[in-house]
Residue, then its C-alpha position, 0 to 999 in steps of 0.5 A: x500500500x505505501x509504495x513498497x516493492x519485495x520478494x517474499x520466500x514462503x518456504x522461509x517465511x520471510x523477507x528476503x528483499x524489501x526496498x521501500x519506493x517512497x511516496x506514492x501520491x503527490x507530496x505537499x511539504x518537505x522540510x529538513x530536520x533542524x539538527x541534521x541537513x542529512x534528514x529531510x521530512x516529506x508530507x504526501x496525499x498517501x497519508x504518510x510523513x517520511x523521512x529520507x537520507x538524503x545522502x543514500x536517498x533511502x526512506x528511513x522512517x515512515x509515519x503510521x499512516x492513515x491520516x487521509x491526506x497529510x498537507x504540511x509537517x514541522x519538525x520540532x526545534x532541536x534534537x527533540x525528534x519529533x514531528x507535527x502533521x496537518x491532516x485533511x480530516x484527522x485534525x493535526x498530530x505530534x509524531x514521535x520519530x524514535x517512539x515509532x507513534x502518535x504521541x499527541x492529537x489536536x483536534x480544535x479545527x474539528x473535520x475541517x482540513x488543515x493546510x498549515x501546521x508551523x511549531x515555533x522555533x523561538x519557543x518550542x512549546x507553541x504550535x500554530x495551525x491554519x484551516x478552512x474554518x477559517x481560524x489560525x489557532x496557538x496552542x501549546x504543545x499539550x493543547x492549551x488554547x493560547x489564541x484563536x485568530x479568525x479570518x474572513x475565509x480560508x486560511x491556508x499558511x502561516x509562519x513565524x517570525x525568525x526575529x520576534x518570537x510573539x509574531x506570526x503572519x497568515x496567508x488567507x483566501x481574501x487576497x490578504x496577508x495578515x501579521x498577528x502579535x501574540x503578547x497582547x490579548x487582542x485578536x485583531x492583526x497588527x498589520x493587513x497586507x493588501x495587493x494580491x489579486x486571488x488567494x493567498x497560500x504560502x507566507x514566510x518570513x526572511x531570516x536575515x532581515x527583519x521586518x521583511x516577508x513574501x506572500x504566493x498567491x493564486x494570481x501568479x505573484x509573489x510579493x515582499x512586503x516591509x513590515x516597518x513600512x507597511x507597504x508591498x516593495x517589490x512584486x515578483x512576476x513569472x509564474x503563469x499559475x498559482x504560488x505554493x512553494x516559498x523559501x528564501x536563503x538563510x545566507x544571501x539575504x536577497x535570494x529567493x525561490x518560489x514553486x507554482x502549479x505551473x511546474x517550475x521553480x523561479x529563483x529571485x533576485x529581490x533586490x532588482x525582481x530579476x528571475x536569475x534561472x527558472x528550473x522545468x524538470x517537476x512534472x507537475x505543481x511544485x508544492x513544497x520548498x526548503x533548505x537548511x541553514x548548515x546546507x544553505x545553497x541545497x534546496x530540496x522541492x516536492x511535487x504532485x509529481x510524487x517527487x523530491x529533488x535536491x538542487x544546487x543554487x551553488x552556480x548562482x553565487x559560485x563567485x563566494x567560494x571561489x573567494x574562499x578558494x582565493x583567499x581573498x579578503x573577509x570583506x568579499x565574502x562576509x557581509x551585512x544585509x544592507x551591503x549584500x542588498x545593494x542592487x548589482x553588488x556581488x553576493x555576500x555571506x550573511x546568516x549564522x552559518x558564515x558567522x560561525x564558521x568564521x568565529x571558529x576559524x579566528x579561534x585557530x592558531x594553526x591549519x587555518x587555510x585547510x579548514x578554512x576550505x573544507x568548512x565553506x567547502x561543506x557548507x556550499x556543497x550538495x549532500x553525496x558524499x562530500x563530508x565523506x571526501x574530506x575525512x578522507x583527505x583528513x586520514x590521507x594527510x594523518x589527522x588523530x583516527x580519534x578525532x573522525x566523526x561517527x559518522x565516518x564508519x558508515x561511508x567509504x572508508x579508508x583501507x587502514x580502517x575498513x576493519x577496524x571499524x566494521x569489527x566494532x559493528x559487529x561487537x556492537x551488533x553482539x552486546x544485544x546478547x547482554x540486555x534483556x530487551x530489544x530496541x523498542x518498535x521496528x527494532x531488529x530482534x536479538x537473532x537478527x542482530x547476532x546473525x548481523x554480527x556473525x555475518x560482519x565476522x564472516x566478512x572479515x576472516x574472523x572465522x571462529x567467532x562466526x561459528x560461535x554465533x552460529x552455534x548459538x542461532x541453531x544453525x549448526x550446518x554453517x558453522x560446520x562448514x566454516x570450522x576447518x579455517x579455524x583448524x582441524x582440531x576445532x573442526x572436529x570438537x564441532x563435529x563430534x557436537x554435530x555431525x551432519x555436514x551442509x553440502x554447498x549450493x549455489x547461493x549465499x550458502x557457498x560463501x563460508x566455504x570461500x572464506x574457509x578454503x581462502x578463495x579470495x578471487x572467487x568470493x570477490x567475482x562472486x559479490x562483484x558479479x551480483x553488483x555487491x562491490x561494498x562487500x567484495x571490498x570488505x572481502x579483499x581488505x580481509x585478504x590483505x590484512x591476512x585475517x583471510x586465508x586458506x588452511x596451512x597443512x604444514x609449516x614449510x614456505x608460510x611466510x613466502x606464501x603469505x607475502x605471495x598472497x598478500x601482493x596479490x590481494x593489495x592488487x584485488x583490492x585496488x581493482x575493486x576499489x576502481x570498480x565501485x568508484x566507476x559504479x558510483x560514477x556511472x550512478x551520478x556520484x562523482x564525489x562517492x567514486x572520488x572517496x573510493x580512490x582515495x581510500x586506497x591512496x589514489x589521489x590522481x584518479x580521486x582528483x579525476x573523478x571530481x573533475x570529469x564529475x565538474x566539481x571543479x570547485x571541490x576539487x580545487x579546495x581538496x587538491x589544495x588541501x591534499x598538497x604535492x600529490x594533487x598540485x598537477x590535477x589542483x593546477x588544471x582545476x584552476x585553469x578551468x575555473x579561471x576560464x570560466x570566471x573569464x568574463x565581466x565583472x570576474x576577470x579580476x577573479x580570474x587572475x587570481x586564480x591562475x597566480x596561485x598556479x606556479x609557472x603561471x606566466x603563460x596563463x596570465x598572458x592567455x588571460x589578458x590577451x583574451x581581456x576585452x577592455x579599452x587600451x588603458x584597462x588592459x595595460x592596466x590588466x598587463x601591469x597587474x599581471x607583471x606583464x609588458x604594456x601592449x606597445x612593449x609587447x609588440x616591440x618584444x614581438x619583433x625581437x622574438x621573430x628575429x631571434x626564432x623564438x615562434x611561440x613567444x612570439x605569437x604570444x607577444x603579438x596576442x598581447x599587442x595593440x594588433x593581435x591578429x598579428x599572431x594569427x597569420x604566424x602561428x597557423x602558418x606554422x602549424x601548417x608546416x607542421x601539418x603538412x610533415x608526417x611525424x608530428x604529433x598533436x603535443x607538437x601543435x596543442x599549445x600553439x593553437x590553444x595559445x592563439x584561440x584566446x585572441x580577443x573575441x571582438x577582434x577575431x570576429x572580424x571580417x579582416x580575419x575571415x580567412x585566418x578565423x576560419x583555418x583556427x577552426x578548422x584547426x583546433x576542431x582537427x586537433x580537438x577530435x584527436x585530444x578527444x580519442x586521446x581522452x576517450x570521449x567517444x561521444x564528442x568524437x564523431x561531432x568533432x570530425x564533422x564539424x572540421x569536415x563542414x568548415x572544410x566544405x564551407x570556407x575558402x581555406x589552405x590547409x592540409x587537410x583533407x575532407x577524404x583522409x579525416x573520413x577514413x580516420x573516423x571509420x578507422x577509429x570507429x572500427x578499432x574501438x567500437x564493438x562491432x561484428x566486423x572485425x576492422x580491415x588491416x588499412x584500419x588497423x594501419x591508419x589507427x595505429x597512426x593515430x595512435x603514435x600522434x596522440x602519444x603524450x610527449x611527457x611521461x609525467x603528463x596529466x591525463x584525464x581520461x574517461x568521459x564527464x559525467x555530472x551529478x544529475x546526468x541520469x535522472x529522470x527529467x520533465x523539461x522541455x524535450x531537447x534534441x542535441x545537435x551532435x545526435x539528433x537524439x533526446x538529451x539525458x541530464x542537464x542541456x547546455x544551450x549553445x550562443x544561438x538559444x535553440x541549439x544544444x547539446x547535454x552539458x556532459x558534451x559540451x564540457x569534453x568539446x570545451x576541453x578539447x576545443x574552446x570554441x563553439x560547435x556552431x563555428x561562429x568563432x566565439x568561445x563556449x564555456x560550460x563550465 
């Protein structure tokens, strides 16, 4: 009935597979639990209050049930664990989390429904409701009537104010906004907010600044009105159906996001009324809205689409972290409200969370920048796996195991401590033995728990005590079989207590005579092949450890064996470590399969998964943090987000972060020959960078000829007051080059890269026609070779046909041949795609070219290799159906649409082809920047 899906062996008698699907009706309100951003609540038409792990995205507890329809939840302040329901017909109710049951019921309203239940943060003991009686009823948590406040109609929300515990305001169904002061014994509303032109639904206060509170209504609005002026400030216009969700951030104070009928999420600019980005994946009215204070830039909606979805508001104000990341003064990242309120000012950290963050880092004498990032790293970063990443990071650099979080053992652990603390579970699964009672309502039994425990020995090679609790479950068959591992001695005392032996089958059962005989590799293809990589890890980190390993007959050549073995299982361990962290990839979780690689000290391929995942800005805080065994990955990160802050107003931004690289030289002249500005700002820009003035760069450009130096002097004539200059002597070059037969791609990649950040507005030009178009056709040559270099075999084919038109549609004088790159693409495809044909030997040839051209010149050289994938990329989604224009095919995951707005392509595409070729899929000339 609530949405549960299992396989039930009758023979048994039991479950042996129950997952619960979650709600299966729309859901009308979320909220996250006050003190802890892991646990969020949802309230649904089923009938039911849930609540969800937001890092496993698992349904954890679910209310009794049979409510009707459950319209809106609030949790209780703090750790009290407890949640209030509003019902259609059942009145309202307190359910205690751990008890598992109603504890409380309100019943004031009679059968009429309740939209609105909020119990106040400021005195935990006050609840109010709001129902189609036309009442917002204060009462106290044991049901004492404290007011009674009677509107005209319906009333259908209410919120407490975030500054004066004693004031409240409604949202009634005659168009008006209402605020209450509860310390005087009057009735009567304090304030009457009249504008809106149909009902009111949802009202909420702003935590950052007094006074201030927004209204949605049925006329597609919100509006923000100021108590202190008693008038309507500004009017938010967007929505084409009626208002529900409402929210605004706890930490940039003019933030809001709003949820309407009309399926999509609006997120506001107050100050100006700008809608910053509208989201369309919801498939039906967007109810309910929330976020919370420790996790301010991850909101979570619901749906009647049954859904909720956790979004990232992190791109709208990215800047703030990349101040932190920067190390840029306070000021640009703290601020006060009415700094941050200034209409086009950057956006500035304002609520309790910044605050405290920045008390404790002052307090600080050592570590400061480290925690620093990890702090702000956490606190703008979506759940998933982040706080897992650090601890990690934290273990790698050789912080006090004793200073780790509970919440550590239950993640991704490091190979060091997958043992240990997994051995802890397991006595803690056995202590239940000690105490009389269980663990009260849906609790797991004593059998239960002892068979946990016997399990987790099992899987760590503690093989005696899993016969143990075998013999005291009954289960004398398993214990058995596992004896000889232990020795023959003990295996026989067990015999002669009992004597029948379990003969193996193929199933769960097969897995003790594994551990036993010490058959590491088949027990771990065994969980690998049914997609358990969790407990194949546990398997291998047993091997290694040496806690798991086959009976020694004699004595003779133990210790070489042992070594033999071990070097062997390291190996196993490591692959199964890349095996779930390409699982967790493939799943959206790049910052999971980050934490896979680091646990076994892979900080190359961990720096990867972030990056190829497009969590530059984590990957730049961690890279950082982690220090010399990151500084190649740490230093391509900040190049992408210097190219991506490469526009107005953040180029000064930009340049910060290329300083921090060393040898930065050549980025920074990339980066101000790319500059857009007059004559003055970008010698200014020049200065900034240590760099020469435009008219010394062109008499140094001469010199620079004269003395054969090619590439400086394409980069001097790039930063002169005639960059296209540059053009005519660097493609010229790269045509000698191309025209030879043992070039190879590292010969020509940095020239090109060089010359594609000649300011836009000059190679656009219709001067520079002819060199624009060799640039192209150039870089998208060498870009489709850089992508099968980095197997990005979705963009491969795109690329060579975008090098082939340009051939077909522009005059050009290149080496190139529209032919030969035709038979390159059939050669590559034949030699890397499965086919049925085997590939011919021309094939096998012209491949076997390609390959020696794409050979990296440096042995020490980053690579990247593997496709991007970002987090969303295999949700399901509601948008307007986008067809790419590399495929013809639907977009799965987030579109990127191209300079036109009607082209695109999915953002996974348009992230590979912007590191392999920085301009645009449409051959207009100008730069694209997904990133």
């Amino acid at each position: 009935m609530d949405g549960g899906v299992g396989l039930y062996d009758m023979g048994a008698k039991k479950w042996d597979f129950l997952r619960d699907l979650g709600h299966v009706e729309t859901i009308f309100d979320c909220k996250f639990k006050p003190d802890d951003p892991n646990l969020l609540a949802t309230a649904s038409f089923d009938g039911t209050i849930k609540i969800w792990d937001t890092n496993t995205l698992t349904a954890v507890y679910t209310s009794p049930g049979n409510e009707g329809v459950v319209y809106s939840l609030s949790w209780a302040p703090g750790d009290l664990n407890c949640i209030a329901g509003a019902t259609s017909r059942n009145g309202a109710f307190i359910w205690d989390v751990r008890k598992g049951k109603i504890i409380t019921r309100f019943n004031e309203h009679g059968k009429n429904g309740i939209f609105c239940i909020s119990w106040s943060h400021k005195d935990s003991k006050r609840i109010a409701t709001c129902s189609g009686d036309g009442f917002c009823i204060i009462r106290t948590i044991d049901g004492k009537i404290l007011h009674k406040y009677k509107h005209p109609a319906a009333v259908f929300g209410c919120d407490w104010s975030q500054n004066n515990k004693d004031m409240i305001a409604t949202g009634c169904e005659d168009k008006n906004v209402r605020v209450y002061y509860l310390a005087t014994s009057s009735d009567q509303p304090l304030k009457v907010f009249t504008g809106h032109l149909a009902k009111v639904f949802h009202v909420r206060w702003s935590p950052l600044r007094e006074g201030i509170l927004c209204s949605g209504s049925d006329d597609g609005t919100v509006r923000i009105w100021d108590y202190t002026q008693d008038a309507c400030i500004n009017v938010l216009s967007g929505h084409t159906a009626p208002v529900r969700g409402l929210m605004w951030n706890t930490e940039v104070p003019y933030l809001l996001i709003s949820g309407s009928w009309d399926y999509t999420i609006r997120v506001w600019d107050t100050r100006d009324g700008t809608c910053l980005d509208t989201v369309y994946d919801h498939g039906a009215d967007v109810y309910g809205l929330t976020c919370h204070q420790s996790r301010p830039f991850t909101i979570a909606s619901c749906s009647r689409d049954s859904t909720v979805r956790l979004w990232s508001l992190t791109p709208l104000i990215s800047p703030l972290l990349l101040n932190v990341l920067a190390d840029q003064p306070w000021e640009k990242i703290i601020g006060n409200t009415d700094t941050a309120m200034v209409p086009g000012s950057p956006p500035l950290l304002c609520g309790k969370v910044s605050r405290d963050i920045k008390q404790e880092l002052d307090k600080l004498s050592f570590d400061i920048r480290a925690k620093k990032l990890r702090w702000f790293s956490e606190c703008f970063s979506p759940p998933g796996g982040s706080s897992n990443l650090w601890d990690l990071v934290s273990v790698i650099n050789g912080q006090d195991d004793s200073l780790l979080p509970a919440s550590y053992s239950k993640g991704v652990m490091h190979m060091k401590h997958l043992l240990k603390f997994k051995t802890s579970e397991a006595q803690e699964l056995t202590i239940v033995k000690m105490s009389k009672f269980g663990g009260g309502i849906g609790a797991p039994s004593k059998e239960e728990r002892l068979k946990e425990a016997a399990d987790i020995h099992l899987r760590l090679g503690q093989t005696q005590r899993y016969c143990e609790l075998m013999v005291e479950l009954g289960q004398w068959e398993k214990a058995l079989s596992v004896a000889p591992g232990v020795s023959m001695k003990y295996w026989k005392k067990l015999m002669q207590r009992r004597a029948d032996q379990l003969m193996a089958e193929d199933n769960d059962d097969a897995i003790p005579y594994c551990v036993a005989t010490g058959d590491i590799k088949k027990l771990v293809t065994f969980f690998s092949g049914r997609g358990q990589l969790l407990e194949a890890l546990l398997i291998a980190q047993g091997a290694c450890e040496g806690n798991i390993r086959a009976p020694q007959s004699s004595a003779a050549n133990h210790t070489t064996n042992d070594v033999d073995n071990r070097q062997q299982y390291q190996s196993l361990l490591h692959k199964v470590c890349k095996d779930l962290a390409e699982w967790y990839f493939q799943d959206g979780c790049s910052v999971l399969a980050a934490c896979c690689h680091l646990a076994v000290d892979d900080v190359e391929l961990a720096m990867s998964s972030l990056m190829r995942g497009n969590e530059l800005e984590l990957a730049a805080c961690v890279g950082i943090v982690l220090g010399e065994g990151a500084n190649q990955s740490t230093a391509y990160c900040l190049q992408l987000l210097a190219r991506k802050y490469m526009t107005n107003p953040t180029w000064e931004l930009s340049a910060d972060l290329l300083r921090m690289i060393p040898d930065n030289h050549v980025l920074l002249a990339k980066l101000c020959a790319f500059y857009p500005g007059t004559a003055a700002e970008i010698n200014q820009l020049h200065e900034r960078c240590g760099l020469p003035s435009l008219e010394e760069c062109k008499v140094l450009a001469e010199e620079a000829v004269n003395e054969g130096d090619l590439f400086s002097a394409v980069k001097l004539r790039l930063l002169s007051p005639e960059p296209e200059v540059a053009l005519q002597i660097g493609i010229n070059h790269v045509k000698e080059q191309l025209a030879g037969s043992d070039w190879t791609v590292d010969d020509i990649q940095p020239i090109l890269d060089l010359m594609s950040y000649i300011r836009t507005d000059r190679l656009i030009t219709t001067k520079t026609t002819e060199a624009r178009s060799e640039l192209l056709i150039l870089c998208g040559y060498i870009g489709a070779l850089l992508a099968i270099r980095r197997q990005y075999s979705s963009i491969v084919p795109a690329l060579y046909e975008y090098t082939s038109q340009l051939l077909k549609r522009r005059e050009v004088c290149v080496p190139l041949k529209i032919e030969q790159l035709s038979v390159e693409l059939d050669a590559w495809r034949a030699c890397t795609q499965a086919n049925s044909i085997p590939p011919s030997e021309c094939q096998r040839e012209e491949f076997s070219c390609l390959q020696r051209r794409i050979q990296p010149s440096h042995k020490g050289a980053l690579l990247l290799c593997g496709a991007d994938y970002v987090t969303g990329s295999n949700l399901p989604s509601h948008s307007d159906l986008q067809l790419s224009c590399f495929t013809g095919q639907r977009i799965q995951g987030p579109v990127f649409l191209l300079e036109d707005n009607k082209s695109a392509i999915s953002l996974n595409d348009a992230l590979m082809w912007a590191k392999v070729n920085p301009f645009s899929p449409l051959g207009t000339g100008l730069r694209i920047n997904p990133f």
